[in-house]
Each structure stands twice: as structure tokens, then as C-alpha cells.
C-alpha positions in Angstrom: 11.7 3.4 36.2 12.8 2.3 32.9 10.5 2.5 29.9 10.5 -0.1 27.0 9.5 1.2 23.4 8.3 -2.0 21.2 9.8 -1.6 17.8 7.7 -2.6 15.2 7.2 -3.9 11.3 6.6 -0.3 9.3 3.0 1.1 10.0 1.6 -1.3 12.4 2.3 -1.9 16.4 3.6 -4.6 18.4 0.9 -6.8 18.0 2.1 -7.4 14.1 -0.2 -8.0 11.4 -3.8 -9.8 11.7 -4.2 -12.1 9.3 -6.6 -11.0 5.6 -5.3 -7.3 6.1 -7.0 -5.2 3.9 -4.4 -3.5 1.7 -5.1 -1.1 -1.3 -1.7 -1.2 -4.0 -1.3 1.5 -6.1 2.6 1.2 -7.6 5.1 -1.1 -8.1 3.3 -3.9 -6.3 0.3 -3.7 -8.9 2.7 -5.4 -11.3 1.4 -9.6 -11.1 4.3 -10.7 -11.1 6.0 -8.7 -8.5 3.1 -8.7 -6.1 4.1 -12.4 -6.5 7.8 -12.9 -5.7 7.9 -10.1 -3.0 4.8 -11.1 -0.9 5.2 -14.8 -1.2 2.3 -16.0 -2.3 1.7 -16.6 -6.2 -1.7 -16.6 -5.8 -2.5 -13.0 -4.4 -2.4 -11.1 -7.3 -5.3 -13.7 -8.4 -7.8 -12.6 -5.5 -7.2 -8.4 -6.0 -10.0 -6.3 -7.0 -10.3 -3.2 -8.8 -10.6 0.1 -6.3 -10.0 3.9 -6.4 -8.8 5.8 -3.4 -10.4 9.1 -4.0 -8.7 12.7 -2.2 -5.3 11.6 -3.4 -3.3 11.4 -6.3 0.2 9.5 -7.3 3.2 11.3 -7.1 6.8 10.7 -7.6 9.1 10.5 -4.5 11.9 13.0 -4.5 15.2 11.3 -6.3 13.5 7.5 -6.0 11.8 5.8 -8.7 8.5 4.4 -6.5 5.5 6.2 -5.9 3.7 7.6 -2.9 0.4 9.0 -2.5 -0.6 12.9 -1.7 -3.9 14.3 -0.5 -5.5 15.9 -3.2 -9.3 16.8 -2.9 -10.2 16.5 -6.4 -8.1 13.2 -7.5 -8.4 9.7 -7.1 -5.9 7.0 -7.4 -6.4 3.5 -8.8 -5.5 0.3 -7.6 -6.0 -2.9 -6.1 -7.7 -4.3 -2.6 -6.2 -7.2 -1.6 -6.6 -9.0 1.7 -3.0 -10.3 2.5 -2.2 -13.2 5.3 0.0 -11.9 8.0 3.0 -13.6 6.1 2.7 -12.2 3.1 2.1 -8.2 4.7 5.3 -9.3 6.8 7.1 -9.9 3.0 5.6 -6.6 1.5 6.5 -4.4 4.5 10.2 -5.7 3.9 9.6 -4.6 0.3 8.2 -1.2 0.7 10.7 -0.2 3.4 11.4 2.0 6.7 10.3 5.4 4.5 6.5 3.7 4.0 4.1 3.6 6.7 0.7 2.0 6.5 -1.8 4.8 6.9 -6.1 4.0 7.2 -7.7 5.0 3.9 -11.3 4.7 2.7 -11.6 3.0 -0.4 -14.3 2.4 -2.7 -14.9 -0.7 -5.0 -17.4 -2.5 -7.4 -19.1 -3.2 -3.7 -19.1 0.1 -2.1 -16.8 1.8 0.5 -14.8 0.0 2.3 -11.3 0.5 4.9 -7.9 -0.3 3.7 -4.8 0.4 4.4 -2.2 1.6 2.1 1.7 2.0 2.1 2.4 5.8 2.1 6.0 7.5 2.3 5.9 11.4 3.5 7.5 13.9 1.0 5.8 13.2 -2.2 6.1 15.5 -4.8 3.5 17.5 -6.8 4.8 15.7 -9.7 2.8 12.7 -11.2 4.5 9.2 -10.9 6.0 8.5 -14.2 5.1 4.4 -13.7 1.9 5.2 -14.1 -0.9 2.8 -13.0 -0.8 -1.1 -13.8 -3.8 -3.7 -13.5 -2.5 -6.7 -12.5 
């Protein structure tokens, strides 16, 4: 019997991205402009909201200049929510690469609590990310 493995976009299955995916941005992609150009779509930087992903923290990635997030109990990382279209997540996952993986994350806003998803690459280090955090 053979077996067939469905490879897939970073983070997600088979079935792709559904469209208005909830995505909280923490790095280089809360830079306006950049969130721009890489996801396609000049008008999503426009529609983010202020959010904080509390039980992690913002840490540099061993011998790369992006970020990537670490649980930590007693931090919290800011950032945007966004709701991206299916095109756009395709865009960004091109952007963030095979190392990051979308993981589930709770986030909280002006509104409350809600579920996200955010890019996260394994092997941060206990050192802080020297980009710091950027409104766009």
C-alpha cells in the first residue's frame, strides 16, 4: 500500500489558508511598508489593530537578523492582529520561510481575547530582539 504525505504552505495543512486568517505580527512585518510589498495588499497594514500576546517574549534567532517568539510566563509581546485573505497569508508565508510555522496563540486586544495565529521559528534565544517593536 503506498502512502501519500500532502506537502504543505509553512504551518498550515493541505487544505491551504481560509480566507480573513487571523494573524498576530510581531517583527519585521509590523513595518507599513513591508507588511505592504511582501503580502500584496497595500491596504492591510491599514486594517491592523493593536494586540499583546501575553506568556512570550521576543527574542533574537541564533546568527539571523528576524525575530521569533519564546514562552515566557511573565512577558508579553506586542503587535498587530490582522485578518489576511488567503492570497496575501500565501505571500507572507513565502516571506517568513520553511524555519517559521504558524502556531495557535491567544491574543488579547482593545476588544478582549481572541485566537490568532502567529509565525514562530524554534530555537530562539534568551536574548531580546534587537529590532525592537514597530507600530505600523
Amino acid at each position: 500500500m503506498v502512502s501519500i504525505q500532502w506537502q504543505s504552505l509553512p504551518g498550515i495543512g493541505a487544505s491551504g489558508y481560509s480566507p480573513g486568517m487571523r494573524v498576530f505580527l510581531y517583527g519585521t512585518l509590523l513595518d507599513p511598508k513591508t507588511l505592504a510589498s511582501r503580502s500584496g495588499d497595500p491596504k492591510l497594514p491599514h486594517r491592523g489593530v493593536a494586540a499583546a500576546l501575553p506568556g512570550w517574549c521576543r527574542v533574537a534567532l541564533p546568527r539571523a537578523p528576524w525575530p521569533t517568539l519564546r514562552r515566557d510566563r511573565s512577558g508579553a509581546v506586542t503587535g498587530v492582529l490582522v485578518d489576511a485573505p488567503a492570497a496575501a497569508m500565501r505571500r507572507l508565508a513565502a516571506y517568513e520561510g520553511s524555519a517559521y510555522r504558524l502556531v495557535p496563540v491567544v491574543v488579547s486586544t482593545a476588544r478582549g481575547n481572541t485566537v490568532a495565529r502567529a509565525w514562530i521559528a524554534p530555537g530562539g534565544t534568551r536574548r531580546a530582539w534587537p529590532g525592537g517593536a514597530r507600530r505600523p
